[in-house]
C-alpha positions in Angstrom: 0.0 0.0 0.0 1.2 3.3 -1.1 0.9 6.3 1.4 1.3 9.8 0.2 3.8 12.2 2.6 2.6 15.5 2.8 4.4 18.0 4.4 6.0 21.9 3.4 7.4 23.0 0.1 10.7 24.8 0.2 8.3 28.1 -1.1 5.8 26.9 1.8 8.8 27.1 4.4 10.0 30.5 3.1 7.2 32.4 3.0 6.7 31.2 6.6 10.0 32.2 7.6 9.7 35.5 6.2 6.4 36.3 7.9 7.7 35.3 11.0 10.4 38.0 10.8 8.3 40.6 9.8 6.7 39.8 12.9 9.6 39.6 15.1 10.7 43.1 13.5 7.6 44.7 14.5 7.6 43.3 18.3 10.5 45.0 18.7 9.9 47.9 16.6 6.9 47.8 19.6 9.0 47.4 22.0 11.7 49.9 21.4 9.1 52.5 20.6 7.6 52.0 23.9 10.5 52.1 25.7 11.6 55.1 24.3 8.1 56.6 25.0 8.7 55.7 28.6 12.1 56.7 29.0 11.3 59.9 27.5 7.8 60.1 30.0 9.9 59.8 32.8 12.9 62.1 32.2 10.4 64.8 31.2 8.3 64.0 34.6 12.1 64.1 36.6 12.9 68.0 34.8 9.3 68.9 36.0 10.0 67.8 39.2 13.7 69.4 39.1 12.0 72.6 37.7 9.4 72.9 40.5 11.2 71.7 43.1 13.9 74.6 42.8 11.3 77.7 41.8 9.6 77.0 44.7 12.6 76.8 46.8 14.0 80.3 45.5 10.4 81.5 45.9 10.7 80.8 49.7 14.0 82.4 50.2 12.6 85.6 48.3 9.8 85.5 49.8 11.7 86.0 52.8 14.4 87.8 51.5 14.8 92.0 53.3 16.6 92.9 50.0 17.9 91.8 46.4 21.5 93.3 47.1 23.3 92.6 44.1 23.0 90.1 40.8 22.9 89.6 37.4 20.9 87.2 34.6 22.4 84.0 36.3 23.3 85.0 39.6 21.7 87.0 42.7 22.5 88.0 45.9 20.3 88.4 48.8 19.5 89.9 52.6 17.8 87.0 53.8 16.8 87.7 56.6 17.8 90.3 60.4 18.7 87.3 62.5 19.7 89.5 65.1 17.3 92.7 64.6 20.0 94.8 64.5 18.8 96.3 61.4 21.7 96.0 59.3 23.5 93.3 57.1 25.8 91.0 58.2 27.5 88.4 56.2 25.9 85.3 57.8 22.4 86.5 56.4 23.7 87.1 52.8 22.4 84.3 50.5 24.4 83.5 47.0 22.6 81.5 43.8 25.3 80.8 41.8 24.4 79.3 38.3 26.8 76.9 36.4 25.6 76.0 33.1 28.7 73.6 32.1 27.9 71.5 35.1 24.1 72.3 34.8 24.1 73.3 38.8 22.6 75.8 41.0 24.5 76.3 43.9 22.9 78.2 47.0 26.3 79.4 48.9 25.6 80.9 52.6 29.1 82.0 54.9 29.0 79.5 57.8 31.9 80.5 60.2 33.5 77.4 62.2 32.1 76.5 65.6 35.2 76.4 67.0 36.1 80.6 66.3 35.4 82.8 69.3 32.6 84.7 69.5 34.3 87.8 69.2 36.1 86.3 66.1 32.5 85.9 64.8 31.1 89.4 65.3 34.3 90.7 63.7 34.3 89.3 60.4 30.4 89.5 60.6 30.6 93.1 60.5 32.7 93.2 58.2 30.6 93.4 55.5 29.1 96.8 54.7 25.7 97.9 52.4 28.1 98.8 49.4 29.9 95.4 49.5 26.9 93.9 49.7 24.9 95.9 46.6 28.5 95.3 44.5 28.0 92.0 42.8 32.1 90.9 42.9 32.4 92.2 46.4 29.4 90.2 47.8 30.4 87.1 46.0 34.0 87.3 47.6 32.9 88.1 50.6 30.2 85.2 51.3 33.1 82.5 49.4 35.8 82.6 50.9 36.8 79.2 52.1 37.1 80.0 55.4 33.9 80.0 55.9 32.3 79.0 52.6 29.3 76.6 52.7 26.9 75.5 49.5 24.2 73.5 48.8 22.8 72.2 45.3 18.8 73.7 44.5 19.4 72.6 41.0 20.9 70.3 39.0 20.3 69.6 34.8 19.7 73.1 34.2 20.5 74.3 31.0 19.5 77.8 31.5 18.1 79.9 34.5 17.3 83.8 34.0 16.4 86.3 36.8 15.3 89.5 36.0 14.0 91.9 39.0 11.7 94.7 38.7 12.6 97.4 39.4 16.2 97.2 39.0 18.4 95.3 41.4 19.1 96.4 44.7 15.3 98.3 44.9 13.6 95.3 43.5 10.4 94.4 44.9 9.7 91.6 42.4 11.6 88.6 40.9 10.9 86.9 37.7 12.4 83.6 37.3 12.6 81.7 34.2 14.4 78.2 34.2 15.0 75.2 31.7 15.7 71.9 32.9 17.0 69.0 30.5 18.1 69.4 26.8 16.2 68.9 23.6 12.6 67.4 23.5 12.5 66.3 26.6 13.7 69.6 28.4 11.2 71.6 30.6 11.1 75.5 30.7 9.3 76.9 33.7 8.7 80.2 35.0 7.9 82.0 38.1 8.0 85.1 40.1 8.5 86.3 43.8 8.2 89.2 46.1 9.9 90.4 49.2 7.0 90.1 52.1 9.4 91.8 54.7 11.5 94.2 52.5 13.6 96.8 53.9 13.3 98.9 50.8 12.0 102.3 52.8 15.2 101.9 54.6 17.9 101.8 52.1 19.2 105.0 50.1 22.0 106.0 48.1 24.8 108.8 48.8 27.5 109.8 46.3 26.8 106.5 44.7 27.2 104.7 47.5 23.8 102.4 49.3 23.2 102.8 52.8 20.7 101.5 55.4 18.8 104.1 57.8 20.1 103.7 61.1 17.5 101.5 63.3 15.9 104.4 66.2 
């Protein structure tokens, strides 16, 4: 008895084998395009977060802030806060955002002085700061780096650009517009904000032969 074998053709087995990589290509065509859609979902979620995260934190210090002293597009220098009600500026209440685009950091720098110093040591080179050092952008950023004393902390990092611009001009500002991007390309985030000084101690500052002073507290 004769028994017929049936099985594939070599044009059977082909076509078979060519389907099945047009279906392989497009799983992972799938795949990679969904990955990518993820990976790009969460980055631009991360620079939101960044972007946020560090507006609201200069808000806050602004907020707070008795005056803009000094400062340029990228960089600003602030009166914090009168720790001691004294009614003038020391160097311990200076605040410094720093902006470094290279490294895509914002810096917050503060002048810390080491617990170890005397007290008197303290109150010495806290005085030493005046109004005009302060309101001169290079002298204020000397002043509250020096590595004796320096301290920083990061607000920001992946920040391709960041943009202050007061109103009016800096150091009688009242308001602070802050524009920053975080991340590069398609998946960067551009945010902006603004602040105000709550506590300002505009009424008391003027300006004598060039130079800024504070009213003398009664």
């Amino acid at each position: 008895m004769t028994r017929n074998a049936k099985g594939f053709t070599l044009a059977e087995m082909l076509m078979s084998m060519l389907v099945m990589s047009i279906i392989s290509l497009a799983v992972v065509s799938l795949t990679t395009a969904l990955t990518t859609a993820q990976e790009y979902s969460e980055d631009f979620y991360r620079h939101v977060q960044i972007a946020r995260n560090s507006l609201r934190c200069i808000e806050r210090e602004i907020n707070r802030a008795k005056l803009i002293t000094a400062g340029n597009s990228t960089t600003l220098v602030y009166w914090l806060e009168d720790t001691n009600g004294n009614g003038d500026i020391e160097l311990t209440e200076l605040r410094l955002i720093t902006t470094d685009i290279a490294t895509g950091r914002v810096m917050l720098h503060r002048a810390e002085f080491p617990a170890g110093w005397p007290p008197v040591w303290k109150d010495i080179y806290d005085d030493s700061i005046t109004v005009h050092d302060a309101t001169v952008l290079p002298n204020a950023i000397a002043a509250i780096t020096k590595p004796q004393w320096a301290r920083q902390d990061a607000l920001a990092t992946e920040v391709a650009s960041l943009r202050f611009t007061a109103s009016p001009a800096i150091p009688v500002a009242q308001v602070l517009q802050i524009e920053m991007t975080v991340g590069e390309g398609p998946r960067a985030v551009e945010l902006r904000s603004s602040a105000s000084m709550r506590a300002n101690k505009l009424a008391d500052l003027y300006m004598d032969d060039g130079t800024y002073y504070l009213v003398e507290p009664e």
